[in-house]
N, C-alpha and C positions, 0 to 999 in steps of 0.2 A: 659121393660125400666121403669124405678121409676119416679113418678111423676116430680121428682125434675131438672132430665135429659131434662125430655119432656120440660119443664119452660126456662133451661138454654140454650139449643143448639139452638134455635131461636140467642139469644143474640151474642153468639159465632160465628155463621155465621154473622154477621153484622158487625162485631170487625175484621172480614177478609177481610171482602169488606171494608174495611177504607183503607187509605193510609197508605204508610209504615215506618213515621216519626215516629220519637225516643219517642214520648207521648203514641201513638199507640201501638207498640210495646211494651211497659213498660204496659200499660192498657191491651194488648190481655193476655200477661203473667201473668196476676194476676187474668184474670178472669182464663184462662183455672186453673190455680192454684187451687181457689175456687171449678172450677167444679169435679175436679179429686175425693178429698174424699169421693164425695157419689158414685161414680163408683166399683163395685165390679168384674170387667172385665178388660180386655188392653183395650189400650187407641188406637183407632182403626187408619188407615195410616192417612186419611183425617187431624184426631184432633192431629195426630202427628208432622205434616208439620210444627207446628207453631213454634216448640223447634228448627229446622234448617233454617226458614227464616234470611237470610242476610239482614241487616239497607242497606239503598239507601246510595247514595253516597252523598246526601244533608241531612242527620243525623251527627250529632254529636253527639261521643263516647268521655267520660271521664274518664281516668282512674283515679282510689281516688290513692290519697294520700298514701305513705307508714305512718302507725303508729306513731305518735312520741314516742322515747325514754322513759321508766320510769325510775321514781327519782331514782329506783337505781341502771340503767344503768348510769344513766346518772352523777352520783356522783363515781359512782365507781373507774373511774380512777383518781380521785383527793383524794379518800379512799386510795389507792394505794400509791401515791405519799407521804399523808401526815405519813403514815405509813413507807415508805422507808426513809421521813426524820427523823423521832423517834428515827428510828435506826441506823440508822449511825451516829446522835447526840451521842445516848448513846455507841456507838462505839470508837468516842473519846472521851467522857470520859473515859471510861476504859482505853483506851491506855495510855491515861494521868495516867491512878491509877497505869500502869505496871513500867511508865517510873520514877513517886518517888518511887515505890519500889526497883525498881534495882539501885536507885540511893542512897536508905538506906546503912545502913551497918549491916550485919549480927547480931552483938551481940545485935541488939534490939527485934529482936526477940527471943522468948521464948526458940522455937528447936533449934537457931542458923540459920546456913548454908540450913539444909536441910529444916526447916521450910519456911524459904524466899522461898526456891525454888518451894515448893510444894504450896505456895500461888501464885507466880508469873504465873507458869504453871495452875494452875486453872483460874484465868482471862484470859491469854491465850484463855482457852478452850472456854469460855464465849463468847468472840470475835469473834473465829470464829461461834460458834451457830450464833450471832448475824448478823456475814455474810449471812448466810444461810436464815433467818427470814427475811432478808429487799429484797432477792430475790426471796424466793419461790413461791412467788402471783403471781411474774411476768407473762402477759401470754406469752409475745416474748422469756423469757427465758424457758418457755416449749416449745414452739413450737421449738425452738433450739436443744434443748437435743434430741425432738422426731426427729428430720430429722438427727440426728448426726452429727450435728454443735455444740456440747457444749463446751468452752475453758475447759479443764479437770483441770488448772490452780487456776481456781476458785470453792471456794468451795462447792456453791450453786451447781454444774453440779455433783461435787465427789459426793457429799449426794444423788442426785437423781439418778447417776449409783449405788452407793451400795444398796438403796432402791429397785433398781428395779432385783441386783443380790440375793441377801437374798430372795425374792417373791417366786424366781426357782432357780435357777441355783444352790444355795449353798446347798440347802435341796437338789437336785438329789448329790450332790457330797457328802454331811456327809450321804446321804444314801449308797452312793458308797463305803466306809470308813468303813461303818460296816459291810455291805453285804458280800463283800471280806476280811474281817477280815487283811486290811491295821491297824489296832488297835488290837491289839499289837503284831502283827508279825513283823511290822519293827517299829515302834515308843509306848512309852508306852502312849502316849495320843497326838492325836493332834487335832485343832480347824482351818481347813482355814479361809483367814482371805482377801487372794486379789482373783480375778477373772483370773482363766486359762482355754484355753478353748485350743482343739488339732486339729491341722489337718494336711495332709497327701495329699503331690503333688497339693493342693489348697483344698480340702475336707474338710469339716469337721468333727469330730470324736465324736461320743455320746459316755461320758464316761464307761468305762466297755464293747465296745463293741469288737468284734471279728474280727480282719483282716487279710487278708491274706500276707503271708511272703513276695511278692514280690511290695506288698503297704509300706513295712512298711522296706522297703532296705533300703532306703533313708531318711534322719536326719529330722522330721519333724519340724512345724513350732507355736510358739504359739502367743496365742493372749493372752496379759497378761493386765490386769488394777488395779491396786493399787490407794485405794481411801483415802491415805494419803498425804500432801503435802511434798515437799523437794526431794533431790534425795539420793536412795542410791546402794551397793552394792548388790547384788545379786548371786547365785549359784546355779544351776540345776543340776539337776543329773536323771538319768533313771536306776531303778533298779529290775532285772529280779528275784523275788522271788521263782520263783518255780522251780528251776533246782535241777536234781535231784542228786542225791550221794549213790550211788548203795556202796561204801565200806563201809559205816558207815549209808546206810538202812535210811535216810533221804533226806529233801530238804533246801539246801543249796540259795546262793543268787551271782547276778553276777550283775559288772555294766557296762550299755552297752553305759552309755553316763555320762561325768562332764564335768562342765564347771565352771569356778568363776569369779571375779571382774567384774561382767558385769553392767553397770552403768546403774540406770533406775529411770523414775519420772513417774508422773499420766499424763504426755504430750503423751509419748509411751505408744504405744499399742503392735507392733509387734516385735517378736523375731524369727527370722530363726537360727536354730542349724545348719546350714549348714557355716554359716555365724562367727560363733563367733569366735576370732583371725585373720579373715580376713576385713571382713569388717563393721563388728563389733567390738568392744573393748572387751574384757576378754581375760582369759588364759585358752585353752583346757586341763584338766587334762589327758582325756579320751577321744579321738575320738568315734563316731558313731558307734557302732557294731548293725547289722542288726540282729533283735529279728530271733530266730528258736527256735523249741523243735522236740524233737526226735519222731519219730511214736511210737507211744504207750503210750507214757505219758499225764497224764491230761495239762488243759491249763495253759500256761503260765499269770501269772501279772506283766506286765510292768506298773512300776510306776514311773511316772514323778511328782518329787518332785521340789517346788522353793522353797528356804531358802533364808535370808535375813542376810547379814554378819552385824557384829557388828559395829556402828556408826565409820566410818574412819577407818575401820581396813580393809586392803586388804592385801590377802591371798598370799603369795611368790607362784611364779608359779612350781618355783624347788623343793619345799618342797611338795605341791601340787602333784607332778609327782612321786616325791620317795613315797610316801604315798600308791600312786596308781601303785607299781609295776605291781601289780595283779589283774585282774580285779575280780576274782573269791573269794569265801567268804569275802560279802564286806558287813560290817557293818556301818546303815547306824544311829545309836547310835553312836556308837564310834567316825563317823568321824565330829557328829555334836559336839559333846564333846570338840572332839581335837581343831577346829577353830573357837569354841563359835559361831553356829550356831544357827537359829531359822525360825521353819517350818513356810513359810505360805501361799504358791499354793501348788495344787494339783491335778493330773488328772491320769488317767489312760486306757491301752486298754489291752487287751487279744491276744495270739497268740496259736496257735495248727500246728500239721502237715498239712501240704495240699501238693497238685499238684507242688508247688513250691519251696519246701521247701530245696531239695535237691539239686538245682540247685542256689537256693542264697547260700548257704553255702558253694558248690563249688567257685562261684564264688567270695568268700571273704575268699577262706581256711581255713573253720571250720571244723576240722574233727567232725565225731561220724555221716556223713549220715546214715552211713547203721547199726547203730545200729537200734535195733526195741524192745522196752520194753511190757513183755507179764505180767499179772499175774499169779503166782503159785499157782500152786493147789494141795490142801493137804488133803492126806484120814481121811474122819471120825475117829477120837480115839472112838466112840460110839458103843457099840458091835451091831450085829443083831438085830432090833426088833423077839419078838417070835408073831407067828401068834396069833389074838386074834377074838371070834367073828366069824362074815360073813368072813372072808378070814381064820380062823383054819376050817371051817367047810368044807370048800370047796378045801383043798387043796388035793383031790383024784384024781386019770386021768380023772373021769367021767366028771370033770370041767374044762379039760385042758384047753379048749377055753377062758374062764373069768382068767386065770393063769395071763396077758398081761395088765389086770387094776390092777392088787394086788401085781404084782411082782416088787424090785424097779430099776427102769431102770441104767443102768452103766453109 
């Protein structure tokens, strides 16, 4: 034991034997403190006792104080406030700047008509940024959006859904887009632009994945968000790229679902294809046909495309149905051509043969079950190799046995 110990543990016991008032206590605790650093040992049961003695019941315990606030907590939400009013001052202002310009007349300015217009729509746009700016700090307006309470009405919440769809979701889908070579086997460029996401009997669907034929019987359902304001038409379509076409040694395209006039704003979210013309609003072009492929053939890509009909123009539903006699070679150029359409969801899944396959088909009367697709096989146009080397050398009976690595098998 060091001298030092020898000097202090007198003291220590003495500080034990006092009484167990709060002065006491607070002084044992500082010596034993004291004593600990010259110890190069534990701190044995006896001198441990002192770290779990209980204050009597005639001590008073105080608890301090929580912290007060810093200046720039404590300014913060008035930082806030004075910044939300900045902007919404300069909010009306600009509305004021919108409302003499549309109240000009065209021939003062330069371009005319479309000059006004393309200034008018620029302040516009400025507004709503400015929307966006006098909200984004909010912390109540996050904590909204993150519980998914956001009014999707307002633009602050559209900004911080599309923020947070671009992060993922939209990079796994233009990955989707290239991988499966959706570019340009059906469209010669596209960009989505809103949020679709798939699911299946309440599941949901990771794009490109693989399902079985008797998931995927039944019209599934989307989750759709468009993070522009206003409402418009709408049209969906599902289309089976990979069927194959055995008389003309290609693969052909089939549509196994349209739908149009379907009304939609950034309020909605969900869309059941089960649904549309019933208790939904649109016009079925194309009922639900339940995805198959034949055994043998590679997999199928079902593509769930949303298109976006032209501002007030909604598609006759009779014209719509003669279009679509045929589900089979169905181009889906052509038909955005025909009713000035314009791509901007997108999702897609995969289908193959499976255990089920033949039995949804029966039961929706699709012929071709028992077809079964093999590949042909075609003889070598290459004449014989001639023996060369270690296999000329050895091709006498004496080798017959090594004949079985050298020979080419049939």
């Amino acid at each position: 034991m060091s001298t030092c110990q020898q000097v202090a543990r007198p003291l220590v016991r003495c500080l034990r034997q006092a009484g167990p008032g709060a002065a006491t206590c607070s002084t044992r605790s500082v010596a034993v403190a004291a004593v600990r650093p010259f110890s190069s040992t534990p701190m044995r049961k006896d001198e441990g006792a002192t770290t779990t003695t209980t204050p009597s019941a005639d001590s008073t315990t105080t608890t301090p104080p929580p912290p007060p606030p810093s200046a720039t907590e404590a300014k913060s939400p008035g930082i806030l406030q004075q910044d939300r009013a900045a902007k919404i001052a300069q909010i009306v202002k600009e509305t004021e700047k919108i409302k003499l310009l549309e109240a000009r007349d065209a021939s003062e300015f330069e371009g005319g008509e479309a000059a006004k217009q393309t200034r008018i729509k620029s302040l516009r746009n400025y507004v709503e940024e400015l929307k966006i700016l006098a909200d984004i700090n909010d912390p109540e307006v996050k904590r909204r959006f993150e519980d998914g309470r956001g009014d999707m009405t307002k633009p602050v919440y559209r900004f911080l859904a599309e923020r947070r769809w671009r992060s993922m979701d939209y990079k796994i889908i233009a990955q989707r887009i290239s991988q499966f070579h959706v570019v340009p086997d059906l469209l010669p460029s596209f960009d989505p632009s809103m949020d679709v996401k798939l699911s299946f009997r309440g599941y949901q669907v990771s794009p490109g994945a693989i399902l079985d034929s008797r998931v995927t019987e039944v019209a599934p359902t989307l989750r759709m968000q468009v993070f522009d304001k206003g409402e418009r038409l709408l049209t969906v379509v599902v289309i089976d790229s990979d069927v194959p076409d055995v008389d003309h040694d290609r693969f052909s395209r089939r549509c196994h679902f349209l739908a149009s006039n379907i009304p939609w704003d950034p309020s909605k979210t969900v869309l059941s294809l089960r649904s549309v013309g019933d208790r939904v609003e649109g016009d079925v072009g194309k009922p639900w046909l339940p995805p198959f492929a034949q055994k043998g053939s590679p997999y199928h890509r079902l593509n769930v495309f949303v298109l976006e009909q032209k501002a007030g123009a909604k598609i006759d539903g009779e014209t719509l149905r003669k279009h679509l006699e045929n589900r089979e070679n169905f181009s889906l150029k052509g038909f955005r051509e025909k009713f000035d359409l314009e791509p901007v969801g997108f999702n897609l899944f995969r289908s193959e043969w499976d255990e089920g396959t033949a039995e949804v088909m029966e039961r929706h009367g699709i012929p071709g079950a028992e077809i079964e697709f093999k590949r042909q096989k075609f003889a070598s146009l290459k004449p014989p190799r001639k023996a060369r080397g270690w296999e000329a050398k050895r091709q006498k009976p004496k080798y017959k046995s090594l004949w079985k690595y050298v020979k080419r098998i049939a």
